[in-house]
N, C-alpha and C positions, 0 to 999 in steps of 0.2 A: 603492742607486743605481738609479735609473728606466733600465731599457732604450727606447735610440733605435729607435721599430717604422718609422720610415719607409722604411729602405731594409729589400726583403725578408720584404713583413710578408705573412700570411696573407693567402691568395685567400679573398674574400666567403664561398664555399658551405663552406668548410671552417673556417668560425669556428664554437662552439656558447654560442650566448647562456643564463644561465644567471638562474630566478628561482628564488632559494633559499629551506629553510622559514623560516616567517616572515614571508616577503615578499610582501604584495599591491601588482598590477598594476594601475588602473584605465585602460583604454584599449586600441586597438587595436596590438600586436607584429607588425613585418614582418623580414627579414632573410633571405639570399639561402641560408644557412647551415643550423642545428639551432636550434633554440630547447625547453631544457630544461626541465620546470617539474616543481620540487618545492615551492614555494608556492600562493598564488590567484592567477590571471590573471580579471580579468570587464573582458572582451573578448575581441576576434576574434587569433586566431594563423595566421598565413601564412608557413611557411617554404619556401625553395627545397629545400633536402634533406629535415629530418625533423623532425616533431614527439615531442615524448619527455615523458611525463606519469607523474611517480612517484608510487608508492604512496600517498602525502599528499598529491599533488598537485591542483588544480581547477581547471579550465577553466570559466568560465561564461560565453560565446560558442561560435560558430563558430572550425574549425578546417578549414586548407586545405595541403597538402603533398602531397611525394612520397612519404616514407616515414613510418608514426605507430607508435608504440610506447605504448602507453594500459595504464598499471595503475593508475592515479588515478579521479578522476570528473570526466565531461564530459555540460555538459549541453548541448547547440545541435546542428548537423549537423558532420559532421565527413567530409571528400572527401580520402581518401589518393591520391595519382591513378598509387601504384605498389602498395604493399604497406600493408599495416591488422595489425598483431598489436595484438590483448585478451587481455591477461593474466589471470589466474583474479580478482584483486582488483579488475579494473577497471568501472567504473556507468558506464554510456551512457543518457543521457536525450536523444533524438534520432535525425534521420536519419544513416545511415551510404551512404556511397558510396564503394568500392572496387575497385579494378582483382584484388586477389586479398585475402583475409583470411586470419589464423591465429587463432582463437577457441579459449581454453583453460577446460576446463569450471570451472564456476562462476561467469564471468565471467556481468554483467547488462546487458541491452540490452533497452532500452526504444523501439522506434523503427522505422523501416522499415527496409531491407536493397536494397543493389541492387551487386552483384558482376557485375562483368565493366567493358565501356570506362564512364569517368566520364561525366560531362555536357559538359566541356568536349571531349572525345575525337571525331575525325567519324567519322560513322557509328552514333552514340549516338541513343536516340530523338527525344532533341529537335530533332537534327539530321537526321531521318528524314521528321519533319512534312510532310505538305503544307500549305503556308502559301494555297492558295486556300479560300475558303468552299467549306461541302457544298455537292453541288449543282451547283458549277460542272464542265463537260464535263472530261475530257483531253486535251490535244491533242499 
């Protein structure tokens, strides 16, 4: 018998969507939650809490989250904007952008590296820019 989820049903961040072996994604994943991947995703994953890529897992896009758990293979940039752990199994083909990492030896990264505040974070460089041309005075 189908349980009634309407009354009492899980808050958004603490759902974990789940793409199992086997299973390919074509398309962009959003969801406020985890989003699990023990399949191929080729597309972009944006979760509110965490990204989680198992051992057989693929990402072929971009990844954007708070928390990322990577022992799969991912190839695009991938912006944890809390914690980053790479597991010893895990292939990064891309940029990494991290508020802190856990990198466990043997793990492969192929890509640039930038630890500490993200890009959306103020006070990051890009937000540090001066937006007038060289040249022009200070005032």
């Amino acid at each position: 018998m189908a349980r009634d989820r309407s009354n009492g049903g899980s808050a958004p961040e603490t759902v974990i969507s789940i793409i199992g072996p086997g299973m390919t994604v074509v398309g962009d994943c959003r969801t406020d939650g985890t989003i699990r991947v023990e399949g191929r995703v080729e597309g972009s994953l944006a979760a509110g809490k965490a990204v989680v890529v198992g051992k057989d897992g693929i990402v072929d896009g971009d990844i954007r989250t708070q928390d990322a758990v990577i022992s799969g293979r991912v190839v695009g940039t991938l912006v944890a904007e809390s914690r980053l752990e790479l597991h010893a199994t895990s292939r990064i083909q891309g940029d990494v952008h991290a508020r802190r990492m856990q990198l466990e030896e043997g793990a492969l990264l192929d890509g640039t590296v930038r630890i500490g505040e993200t890009e959306a974070d103020p006070g990051s460089a890009a937000s540090l820019e001066d937006p007038k041309p060289p040249g022009t005075p200070a005032v």
